[in-house]
N, C-alpha and C positions, 0 to 999 in steps of 0.2 A: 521914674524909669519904667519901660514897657520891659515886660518879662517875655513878651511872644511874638512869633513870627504872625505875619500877614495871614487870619482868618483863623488862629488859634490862639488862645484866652492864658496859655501853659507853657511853660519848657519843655521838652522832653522831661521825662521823669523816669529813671531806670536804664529801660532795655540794657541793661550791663553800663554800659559807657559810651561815654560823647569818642572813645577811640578805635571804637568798631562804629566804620563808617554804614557797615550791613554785617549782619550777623553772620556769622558764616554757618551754611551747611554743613553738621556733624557726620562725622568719620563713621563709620560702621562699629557697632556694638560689639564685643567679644561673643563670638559665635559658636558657643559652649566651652567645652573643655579643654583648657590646653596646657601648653606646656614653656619653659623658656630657661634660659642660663639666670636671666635677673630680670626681675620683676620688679617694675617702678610705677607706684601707686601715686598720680599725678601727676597733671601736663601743665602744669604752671613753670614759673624758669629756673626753678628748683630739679624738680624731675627732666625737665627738657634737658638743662646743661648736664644736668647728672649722664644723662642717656647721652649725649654728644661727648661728653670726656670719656667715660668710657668705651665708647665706639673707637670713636679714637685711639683710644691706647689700645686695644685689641678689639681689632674688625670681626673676629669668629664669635667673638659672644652675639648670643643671639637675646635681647634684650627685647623688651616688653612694655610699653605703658598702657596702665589703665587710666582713665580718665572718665568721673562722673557726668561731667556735662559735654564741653569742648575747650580743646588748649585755649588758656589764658582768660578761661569764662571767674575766677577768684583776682585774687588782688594783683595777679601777674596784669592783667587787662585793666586792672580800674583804679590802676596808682599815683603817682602825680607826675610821673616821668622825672622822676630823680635816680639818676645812678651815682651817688656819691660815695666819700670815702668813710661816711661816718660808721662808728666799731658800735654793732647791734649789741649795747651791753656796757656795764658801768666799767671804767677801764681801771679805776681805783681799785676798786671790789674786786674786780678779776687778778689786779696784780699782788692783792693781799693773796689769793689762793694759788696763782703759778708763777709769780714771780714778775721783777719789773721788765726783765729781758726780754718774757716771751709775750707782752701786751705790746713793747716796742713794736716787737715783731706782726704782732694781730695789726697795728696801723697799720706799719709799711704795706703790709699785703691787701690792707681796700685799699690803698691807692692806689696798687699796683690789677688791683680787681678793674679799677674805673676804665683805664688801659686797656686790659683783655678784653670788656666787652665791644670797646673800641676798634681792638682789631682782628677779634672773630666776623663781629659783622660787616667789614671792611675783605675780611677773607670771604666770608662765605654769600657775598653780593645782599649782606639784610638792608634794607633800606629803613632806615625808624628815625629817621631828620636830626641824628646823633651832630647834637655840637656839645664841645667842652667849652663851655664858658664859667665854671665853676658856679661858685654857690657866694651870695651875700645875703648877710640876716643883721635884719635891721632892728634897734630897740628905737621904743617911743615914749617911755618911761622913765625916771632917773634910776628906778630898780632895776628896769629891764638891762639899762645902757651897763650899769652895777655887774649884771649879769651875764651879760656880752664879756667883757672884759674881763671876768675869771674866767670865763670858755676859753677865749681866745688864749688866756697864760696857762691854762690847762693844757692847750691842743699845742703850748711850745714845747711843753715837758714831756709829750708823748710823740715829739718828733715832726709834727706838723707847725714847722717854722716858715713855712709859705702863706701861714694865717697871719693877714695883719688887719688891726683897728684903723676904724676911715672917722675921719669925720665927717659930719652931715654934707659939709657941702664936696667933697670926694668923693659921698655917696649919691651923692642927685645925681652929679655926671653920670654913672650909672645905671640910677632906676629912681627916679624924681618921686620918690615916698612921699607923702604927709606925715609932716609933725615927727621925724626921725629926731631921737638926741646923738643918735651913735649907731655905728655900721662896723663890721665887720667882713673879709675878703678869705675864701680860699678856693686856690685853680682845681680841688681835688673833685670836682664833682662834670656829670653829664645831662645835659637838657635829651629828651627823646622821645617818643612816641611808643609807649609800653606793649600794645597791641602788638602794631608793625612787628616790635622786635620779637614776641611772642612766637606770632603766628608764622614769619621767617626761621627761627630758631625751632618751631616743628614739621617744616617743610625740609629746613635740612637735616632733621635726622630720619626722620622717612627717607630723601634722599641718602642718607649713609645705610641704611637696611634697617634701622629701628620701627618695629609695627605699633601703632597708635592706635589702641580701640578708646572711641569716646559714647559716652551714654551707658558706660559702664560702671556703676558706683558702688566699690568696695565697701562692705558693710563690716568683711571682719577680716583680720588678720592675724595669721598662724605661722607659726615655724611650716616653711615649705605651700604655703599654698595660700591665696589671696582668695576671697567670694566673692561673686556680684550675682544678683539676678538670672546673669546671662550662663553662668557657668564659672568652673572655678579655676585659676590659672596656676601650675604649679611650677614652682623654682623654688632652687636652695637661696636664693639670695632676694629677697624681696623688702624693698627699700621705701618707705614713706614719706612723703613730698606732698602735703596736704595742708601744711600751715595754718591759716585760719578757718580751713573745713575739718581738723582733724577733730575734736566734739565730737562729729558724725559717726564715727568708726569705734566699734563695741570695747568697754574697758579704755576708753581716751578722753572722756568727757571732761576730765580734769586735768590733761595736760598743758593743754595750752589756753588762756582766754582768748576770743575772737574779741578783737576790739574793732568798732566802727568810725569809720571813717569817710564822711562826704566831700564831695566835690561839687561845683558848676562851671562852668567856662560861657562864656561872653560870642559873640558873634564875632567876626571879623571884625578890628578896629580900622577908622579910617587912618589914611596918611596922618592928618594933622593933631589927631589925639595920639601917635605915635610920636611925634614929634615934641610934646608935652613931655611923656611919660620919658622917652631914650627908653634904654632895653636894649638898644645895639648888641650886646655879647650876648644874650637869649642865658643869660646866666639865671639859673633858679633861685628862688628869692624865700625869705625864710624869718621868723622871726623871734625875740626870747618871750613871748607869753608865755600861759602856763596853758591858755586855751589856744596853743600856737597856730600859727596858718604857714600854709605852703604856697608853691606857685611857680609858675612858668610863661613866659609868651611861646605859645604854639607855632611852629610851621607857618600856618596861613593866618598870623597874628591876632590871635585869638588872647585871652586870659582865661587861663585855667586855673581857679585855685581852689584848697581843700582847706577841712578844720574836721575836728570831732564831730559837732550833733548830737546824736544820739548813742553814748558810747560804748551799751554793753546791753543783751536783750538779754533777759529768765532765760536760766538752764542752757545755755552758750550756743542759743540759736541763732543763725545768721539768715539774710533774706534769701529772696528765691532770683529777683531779676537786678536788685540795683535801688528799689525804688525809696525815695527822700521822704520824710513828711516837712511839710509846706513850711514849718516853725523853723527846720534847720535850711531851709534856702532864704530866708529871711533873714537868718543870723549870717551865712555867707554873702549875701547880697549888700549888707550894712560894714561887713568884713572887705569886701574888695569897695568899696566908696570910701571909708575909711583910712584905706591906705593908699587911693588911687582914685581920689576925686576928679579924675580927668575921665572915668569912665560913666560917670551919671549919664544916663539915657540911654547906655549901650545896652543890648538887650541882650537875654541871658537865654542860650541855644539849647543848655544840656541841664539836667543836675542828675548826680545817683551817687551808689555807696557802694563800699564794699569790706571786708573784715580781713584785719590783718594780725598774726597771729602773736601772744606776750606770753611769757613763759612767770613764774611767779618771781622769778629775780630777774625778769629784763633783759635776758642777756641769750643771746642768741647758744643752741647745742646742732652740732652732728655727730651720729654714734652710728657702730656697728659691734652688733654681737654674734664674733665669727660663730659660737656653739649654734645658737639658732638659726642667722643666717637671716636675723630681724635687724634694718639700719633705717635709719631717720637722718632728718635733717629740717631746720626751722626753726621759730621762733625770734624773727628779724625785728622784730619793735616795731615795723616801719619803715626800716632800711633795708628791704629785702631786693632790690632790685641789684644793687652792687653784692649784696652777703649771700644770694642765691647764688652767682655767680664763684664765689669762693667757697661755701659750702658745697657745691656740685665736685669743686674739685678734690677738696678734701676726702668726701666721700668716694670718689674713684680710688683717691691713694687707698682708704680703708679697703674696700673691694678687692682692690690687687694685691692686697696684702705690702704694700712700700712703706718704707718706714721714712717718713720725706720732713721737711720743714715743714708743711703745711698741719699733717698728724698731729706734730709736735705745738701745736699753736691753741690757746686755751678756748676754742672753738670744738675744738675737738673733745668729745669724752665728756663735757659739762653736764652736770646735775642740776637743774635749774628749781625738780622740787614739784610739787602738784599746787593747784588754785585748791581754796578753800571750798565745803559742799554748799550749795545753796540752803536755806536763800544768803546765807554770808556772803555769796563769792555777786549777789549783784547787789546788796546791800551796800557793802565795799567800795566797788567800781562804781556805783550811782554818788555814793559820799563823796568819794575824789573828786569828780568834775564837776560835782558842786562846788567844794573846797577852790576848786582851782578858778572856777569864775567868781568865788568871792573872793581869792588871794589877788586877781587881775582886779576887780571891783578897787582892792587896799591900796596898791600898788598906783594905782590911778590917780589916788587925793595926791601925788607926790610923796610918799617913801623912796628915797635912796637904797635901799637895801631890799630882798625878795620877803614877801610878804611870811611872817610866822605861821599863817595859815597855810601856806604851801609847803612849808618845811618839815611842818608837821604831817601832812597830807603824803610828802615821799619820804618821808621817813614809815608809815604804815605801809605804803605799796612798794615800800624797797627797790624806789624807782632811783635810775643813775640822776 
C-alpha cells in the first residue's frame, strides 16, 4: 500500500485533524481584564452547548468563553464523528449507587441527546454531513462474538431493545467485514463530521451574543475569577469544559487522565471498492476488542478509523498539534486491512491524535457548587460527542437553579474519585493496554469466553 499523495513520501501527520480542511484563523485573545455573568473555560462542545443552552434559556446573561487554542482544536475536532447513545459509565456500577430507575433514565436521555443534536443543527443551519444510520459492531472472535451478545442482553435490560444480534451474513449486507463471527445493530447513534459541527456550534453562539476569546489559556481557577496571560476574567459563575486538557489547570492534574486516541482516514475510495465493501447507511462501525477500533465512511467516502496507540504520556501530558508516531499508523493501517481488505492500496491521506478525558471510575460527572460558583462537566470515556450535548444541558439546569429530570440523572453530582500520583498513575495505564493486547493475543487462539487477562486488567482500572 502507498501511504502518500504524488511527490510526498508521508500522510499528513497532526496539523490537529484530517476534519479541519484549513485551520482556522484564531478569534482574538482576551484583551485584559474583564468581566461577565458566567464564564466558560473551553470551546470544545461541552462549553459551546453549555453557552448555547444557557443563552437560550436567558438571552441577558452575558456569558463568556475562554478558550486556550481555537474552538474544537481538543477532541471536540479530532473525534471519530460518533454521536451515539452510549452511557459514558458503567450502568451497573452506577445503578448500585442511584438506583435502577434513574440509570433507565440516564439511557433514555442519550438517545434522546442523539435527536437534539439532530435538530439543533437542522435548526441553527450547521452543516456536519449528520446521517443517522446507527452504529453496528462487529466480533471476529468466538470470545468476542461471547461478548457481543452479553452487550447486546445487557443494552435489553437497560431499555435499548432496538439492539438486535445479526449474523455474519445480515451483517455483510451492511458493512462486508472480514472474518466477522457475529454483528450486532442499534439505530441509536449519528455518522458526522465533528469539526463542521464544532465550528458551526461557535458561530452560532457568537451569533446569539456569546463573546469567544481564543489563545486564551486559563492556568488557574478561583471562586469568581478565571487567569490567563492575557488578563483575568471575573464572574460569579465560572464553569470548566476542558476534559482531556484539564491536567493543565493548577490543582487538576489528577482529575481526570488524558487518554490517547489515534486516527487515520484513507483517500477517497473508488466506486467499485464501494461496491465490495456496502456501507450504504454511512452507519459507524465498531468492534468488541479489548484493543477496540472505531470508524466511519466520510462524506466524500473516505475511511476514517481510530484505535489507542500510544495511550497515556508521564505526568498526563497531551500533544501540541495532533502528531502520530509512525508505530501507531502501522498498527491502524494493519487495523483497517484487517477488517477491510478491500481497501489494500488505498492510500492513507491523514493520521493524528487527540486525548479524551477518563475519570478514575469511567464514568462520566457534571457538578456545580452554588457557594463557590465553581461547575464542571466531562469525563466522556469517549463518548463525549453525544454526553457533551446532555452535560451542557444539565449544567444550564444547575446554573438556573431548576430542579429538572435531567439534575436528577446520575450524571449529575458524581464523585468519580482522583487517578493515582505518578509514576503509578502511567505505570497502570502502560500495564492495561498491554494486558489488553495480550488478552486480544488469548482471545485469538479461539477462547469462547473474554480472556482472564482482561478481566483481571478491568477489574484494577474499574473499567465498565
Amino acid at each position: 500500500m502507498s501511504t502518500s499523495r504524488p511527490g510526498r513520501t508521508e500522510p499528513v501527520n497532526g496539523r490537529i485533524s484530517h476534519w479541519f480542511g484549513e485551520l482556522p484563523a484564531p478569534r482574538p485573545a482576551l484583551p485584559g481584564d474583564r468581566d461577565a455573568d458566567v464564564c466558560v473555560v473551553g470551546a470544545g462542545l461541552t462549553g459551546l452547548w453549555t453557552a448555547y443552552y444557557l443563552k437560550q434559556a436567558d438571552p441577558s446573561l452575558r456569558i463568556t468563553i475562554l478558550e486556550a487554542e481555537f474552538a474544537g482544536f481538543g477532541a471536540s475536532g479530532r473525534n471519530g464523528g460518533w454521536a451515539s447513545g452510549l452511557v459514558p459509565g458503567a450502568r451497573d456500577r452506577l445503578a448500585k449507587m442511584y438506583g435502577r430507575e434513574a440509570v433507565l433514565d440516564y439511557q433514555r436521555a442519550m438517545n434522546e441527546a442523539v435527536d437534539e443534536i439532530i435538530a439543533v443543527a437542522a435548526r441553527e443551519n450547521i452543516d456536519a454531513d449528520i446521517v443517522k444510520g446507527g452504529t453496528l459492531r462487529v466480533a471476529r472472535t468466538p470470545a468476542q462474538a461471547t461478548r457481543l451478545r452479553h452487550k447486546t442482553e445487557a443494552d435489553h435490560e437497560w431499555g435499548v431493545t432496538e439492539a438486535v444480534m445479526l449474523t455474519p451474513e445480515e451483517a455483510a449486507e451492511r458493512i462486508n467485514i472480514a472474518g466477522m463471527t457475529a454483528a450486532a445493530y442499534t439505530p441509536h447513534c449519528v455518522r458526522l463530521q465533528p469539526a463542521a459541527l464544532v465550528r458551526g456550534l461557535a458561530a452560532t453562539v457568537e451569533r446569539l451574543g456569546v463573546t469567544v476569546y481564543e489563545k486564551s489559556p486559563v492556568t488557574v481557577i478561583e471562586p469568581g475569577r478565571a487567569i490567563t496571560p492575557h488578563g483575568t476574567l471575573k464572574a460569579p459563575v465560572i464553569l470548566r469544559a476542558t476534559e482531556g486538557f484539564t491536567a493543565s489547570i493548577k490543582g487538576l492534574r489528577r482529575a481526570w487522565l488524558p487518554m490517547n486516541s489515534s486516527m487515520i482516514v484513507t483517500e477517497p475510495l473508488p466506486k467499485e471498492v464501494w461496491e465490495e465493501i456496502g456501507w450504504e447507511g454511512r452507519e459507524t462501525l465498531g468492534d468488541t476488542a479489548h484493543g477496540h477500533l472505531y470508524a466511519q465512511r466520510t462524506a466524500d467516502d473516505r475511511v476514517a478509523i481510530g484505535g489507542r496507540g500510544v495511550p497515556y504520556r508521564f505526568g498526563s501530558r497531551t500533544d501540541t498539534d495532533g502528531r502520530v508516531d509512525g508505530r501507531t499508523i502501522t498498527q491502524l493501517v494493519d487495523t483497517l486491512y484487517a477488517a477491510l481488505p478491500q481497501t489494500r492500496g488505498a492510500r492513507v491521506d491523514h493520521a493524528w491524535c487527540g486525548v479524551l478525558a477518563v475519570p478514575r471510575d469511567w464514568s462520566a460527572t457534571v457538578e456545580l457548587d452554588h457557594t463557590t460558583g465553581l461547575g464542571w462537566a466531562g469525563g466522556y470515556v469517549g463518548h463525549g460527542v453525544t454526553s457533551t450535548n446532555l452535560a451542557a444541558r444539565t449544567l444550564t439546569d444547575l446554573v438556573l437553579r431548576r430542579d429538572t429530570r435531567l439534575t436528577r440523572l446520575p450524571l449529575a453530582g458524581h464523585r468519580p474519585g482522583t487517578w493515582e500520583p505518578e509514576p503509578l498513575r502511567w505505570l497502570g495505564v502502560r500495564g492495561l493496554y498491554v494486558a489488553y493486547r495480550l488478552a486480544d493475543w488469548h482471545e485469538a487462539r479461539g477462547r469462547t469466553r473474554t480472556s482472564p487477562i482482561a478481566t483481571f486488567a478491568d477489574l484494577i482500572a474499574r473499567r465498565p
